[in-house]
N, C-alpha and C positions, 0 to 999 in steps of 0.2 A: 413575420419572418418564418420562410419553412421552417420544421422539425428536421434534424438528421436524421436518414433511412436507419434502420433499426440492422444490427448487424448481426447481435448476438440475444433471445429474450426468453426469460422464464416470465412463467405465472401458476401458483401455488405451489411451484415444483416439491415433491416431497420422496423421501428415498429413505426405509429404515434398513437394519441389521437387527434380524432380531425382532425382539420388542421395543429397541430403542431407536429412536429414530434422528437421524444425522441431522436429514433436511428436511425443512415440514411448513409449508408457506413461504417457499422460495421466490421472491419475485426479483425481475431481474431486467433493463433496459439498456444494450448497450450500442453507441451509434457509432456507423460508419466511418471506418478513418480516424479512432477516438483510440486512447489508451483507460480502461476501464476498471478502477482498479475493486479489487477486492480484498479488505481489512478486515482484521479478526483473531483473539487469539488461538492459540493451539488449540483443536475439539470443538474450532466454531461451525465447522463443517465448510472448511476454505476447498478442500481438495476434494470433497465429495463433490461439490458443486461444480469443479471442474470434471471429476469424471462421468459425471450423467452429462454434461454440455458434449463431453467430446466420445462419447456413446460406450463407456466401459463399464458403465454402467446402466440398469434402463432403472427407471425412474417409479414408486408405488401409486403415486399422483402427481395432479398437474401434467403441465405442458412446456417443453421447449421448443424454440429454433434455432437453427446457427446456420449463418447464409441460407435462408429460407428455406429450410429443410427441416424435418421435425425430425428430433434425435431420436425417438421410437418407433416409426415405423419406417424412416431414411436413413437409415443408419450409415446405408454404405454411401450414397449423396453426400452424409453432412462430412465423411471422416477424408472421402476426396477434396472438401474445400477448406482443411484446417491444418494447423501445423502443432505440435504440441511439445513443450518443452518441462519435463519433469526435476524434479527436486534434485534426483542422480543425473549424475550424465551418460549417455547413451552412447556413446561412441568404442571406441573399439583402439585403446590405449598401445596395441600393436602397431597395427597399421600406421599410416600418417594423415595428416588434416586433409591433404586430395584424394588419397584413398580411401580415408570413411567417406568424406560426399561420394567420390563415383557408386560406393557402394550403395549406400543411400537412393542411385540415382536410378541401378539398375534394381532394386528393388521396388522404386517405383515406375518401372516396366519402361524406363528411357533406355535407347539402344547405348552402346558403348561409346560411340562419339561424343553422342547428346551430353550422357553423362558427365566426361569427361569435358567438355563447352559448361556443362552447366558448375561443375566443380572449380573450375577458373574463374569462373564469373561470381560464385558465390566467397570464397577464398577472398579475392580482391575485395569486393564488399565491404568483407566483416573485418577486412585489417589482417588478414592472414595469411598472404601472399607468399610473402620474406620467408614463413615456415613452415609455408603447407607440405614440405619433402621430409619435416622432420616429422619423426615419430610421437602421438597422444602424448606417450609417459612423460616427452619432454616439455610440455605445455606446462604451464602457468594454470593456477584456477580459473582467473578471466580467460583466457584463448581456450581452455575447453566450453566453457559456457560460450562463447563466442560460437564456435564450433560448434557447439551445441542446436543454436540459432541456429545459423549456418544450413545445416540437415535437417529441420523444420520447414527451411523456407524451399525447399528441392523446386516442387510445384509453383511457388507461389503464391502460395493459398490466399484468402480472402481473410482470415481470420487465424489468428493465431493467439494461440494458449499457452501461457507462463505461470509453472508452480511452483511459485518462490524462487526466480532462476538465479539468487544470488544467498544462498542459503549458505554459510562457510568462507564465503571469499571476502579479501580485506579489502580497505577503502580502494587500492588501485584496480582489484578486479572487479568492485562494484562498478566504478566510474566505466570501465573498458562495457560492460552489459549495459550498463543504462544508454550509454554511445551507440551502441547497436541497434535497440529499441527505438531510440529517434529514429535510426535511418530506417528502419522497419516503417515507422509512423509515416514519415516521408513521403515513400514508397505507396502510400496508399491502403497498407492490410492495417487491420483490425485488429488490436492486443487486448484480451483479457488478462487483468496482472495479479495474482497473487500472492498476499506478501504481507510479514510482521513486520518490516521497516519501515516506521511511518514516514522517515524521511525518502526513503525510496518514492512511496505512493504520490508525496509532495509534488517531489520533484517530477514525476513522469505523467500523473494518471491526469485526462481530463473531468472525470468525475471518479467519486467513491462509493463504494457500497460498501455501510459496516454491517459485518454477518456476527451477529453472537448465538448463542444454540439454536444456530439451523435455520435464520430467517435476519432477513436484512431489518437493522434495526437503525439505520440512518441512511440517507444520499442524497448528494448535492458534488460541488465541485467543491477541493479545499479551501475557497475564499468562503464558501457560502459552508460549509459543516466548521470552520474557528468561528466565524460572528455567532454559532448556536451560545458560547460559551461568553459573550460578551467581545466587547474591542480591544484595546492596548491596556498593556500591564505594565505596570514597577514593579521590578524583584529587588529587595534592598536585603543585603548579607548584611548584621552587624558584626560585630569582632569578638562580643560577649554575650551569650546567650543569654546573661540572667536580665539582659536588659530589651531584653524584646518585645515584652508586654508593652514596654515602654514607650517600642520605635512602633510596634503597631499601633497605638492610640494614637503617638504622632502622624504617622503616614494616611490613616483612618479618617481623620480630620482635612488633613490637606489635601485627598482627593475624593473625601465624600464618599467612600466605599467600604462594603466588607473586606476588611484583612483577612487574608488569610495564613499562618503561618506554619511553618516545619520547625519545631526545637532540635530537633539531632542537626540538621543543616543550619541552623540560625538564619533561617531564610525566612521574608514575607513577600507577601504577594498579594498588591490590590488594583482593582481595575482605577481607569482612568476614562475622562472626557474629554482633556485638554492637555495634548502631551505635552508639551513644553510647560505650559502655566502650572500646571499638576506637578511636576517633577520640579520645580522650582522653588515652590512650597514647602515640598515634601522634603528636599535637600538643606533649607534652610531652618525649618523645624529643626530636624535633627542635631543640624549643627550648632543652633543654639541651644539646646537642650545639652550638648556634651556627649549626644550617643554617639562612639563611635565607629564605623561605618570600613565594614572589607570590599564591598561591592554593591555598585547599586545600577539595575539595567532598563531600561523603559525597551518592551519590546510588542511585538504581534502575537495574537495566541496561537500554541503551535499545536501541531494534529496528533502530538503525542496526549496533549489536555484534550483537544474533542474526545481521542480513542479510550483515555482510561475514564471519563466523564461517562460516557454511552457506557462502556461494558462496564461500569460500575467497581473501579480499581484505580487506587492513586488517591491521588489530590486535586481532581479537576475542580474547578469553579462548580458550584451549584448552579443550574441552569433548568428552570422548572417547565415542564412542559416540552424535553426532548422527547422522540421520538423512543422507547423502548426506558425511559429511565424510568417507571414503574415497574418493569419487569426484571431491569438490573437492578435497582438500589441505587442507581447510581449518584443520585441526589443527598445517599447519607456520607456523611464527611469521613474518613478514613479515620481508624484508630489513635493515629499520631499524629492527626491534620486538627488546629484548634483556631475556631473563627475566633474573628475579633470586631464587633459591631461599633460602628464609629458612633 
């Protein structure tokens, strides 16, 4: 099967400040038509990475392209094929949602018509129709970021650049952006996505790069970065903590795995083989034993355990031989996380 053409791509890209340096072995593949997300926490070098891709800054090593342009010496090539959407919103809270596009429009040297064509057609698009006449201040968090998009996408570009575009907004204005981002995906352009919400990445990104000091330290797609951490889990809450050593030997035994548990949550956590027959065992141990029981979930491992697992934070599962878990620690158990060996 072909490969996807290549949309957006670093290799060793590196960019310091200083003596310190942001980015430093940046590698980076991102394909055509793909949402491509980038994971990291704060200081992972999320938004440097984005601005040497999208040329604000130039780079001390290594090599980029974006829509086959190399961001150091095409500077002005790559910034005509990209859209870029920042943390703040850009817009112009005076005005109203058809007048920041026209403006947008004739800033990007379309006649006044053009403009104006292109502002109703973007407007409808993003769901913004009903109140492109009212004024920014009157928007909602989503309908600015919306709008935000919106005047990113003037041109069209091939590739478009998101940095963290849902940074502050609540669950209705996340849902309203990620809405958008599909019909973007759609449409055909190119999304690099940046972003702390591992749920966001889940649900959007076709693969992930986790970036922790300055260099991608995982990638794959979300089904392929959780199996790094093992398959299906039981989380069993009991009701009295002091009896948890308890439910973990039981649980330990009936699926054959390291426990793992949390005392201040009176929560355990062990992998499984056999979901049904595992949790069968597991529920019935307990309940002959008399532990008993607030909550108990047989679930999938979720990308918040990849991300604190890699960047070496939390309670993830120990998972030997990840991709950077030498260089995080990732693999040492957290101060209040205490195994329980079956």
């Amino acid at each position: 099967m072909e490969s996807t053409p290549t949309a957006v791509s670093a290799r060793g890209l590196g960019r310091r400040f200083k003596d310190k340096w942001a980015l430093r072995g940046f590698d980076l593949s991102a394909g055509r038509g793909t949402v491509h997300g980038l994971l990291g926490p704060n200081g992972a070098g999320k938004s440097t990475a984005v601005r040497v891709l999208t040329t604000l800054l130039r780079p001390h090593e290594g090599t980029a392209e974006v829509a086959g342009h190399d961001v150091a010496t095409q500077g002005a090539q790559v910034r005509y094929r990209i859209g870029l959407v920042g943390q703040n919103a850009a817009v112009d809270e005076i005005l109203s949602g058809r007048q920041n596009l026209e403006l947008f429009g004739r800033l990007y040297h379309l006649g006044g018509r053009a403009a104006a064509r292109r502002a109703d057609e973007l407007l409808e698009r993003f769901g913004l129709s009903d109140t492109g006449k009212r004024p920014v201040s009157t928007y909602s968090g989503g309908m600015r970021r919306r709008l935000d998009l919106a005047a990113g996408m003037i041109l069209s570009p091939p590739v478009m650049f998101l940095d963290e575009p849902t940074v502050g907004l609540d669950p209705r204005g996340r849902d309203e952006v990620w809405s958008a981002v599909r019909d973007l995906i759609g449409g055909g352009t190119t999304v690099l996505l940046t972003t702390q919400y591992l749920e966001e990445a889940d649900q959007l990104a076709d693969r992930i790069s986790v970036i922790d000091t300055g260099r991608v330290i995982a990638e794959g797609t979300p089904a392929e970065l959780k199996s790094r951490i093992g398959g299906d889990r039981i989380d069993v809450v009991v009701q009295d903590e002091h009896v948890l050593a308890e439910a973990a030997a039981l649980v330990g035994r009936a699926t054959g795995h390291t426990v793992r548990t949390a005392p201040e949550e009176r929560r355990l956590s062990a992998e499984v083989d056999d979901r049904a027959a595992s949790l069968t065992r597991a529920v019935r141990a307990l309940d002959e034993s008399g532990v008993a029981v607030a909550d108990v979930v047989l679930r999938s491992p979720s990308l918040d355990e990849v991300f604190l697992h890699l960047t070496g934070s939390g309670t993830a599962a120990d998972t030997s031989g990840a991709p950077g878990a030498g260089q995080t620690g990732a693999n040492q158990p957290s101060s209040h996380t205490t195994e329980v060996q079956r």
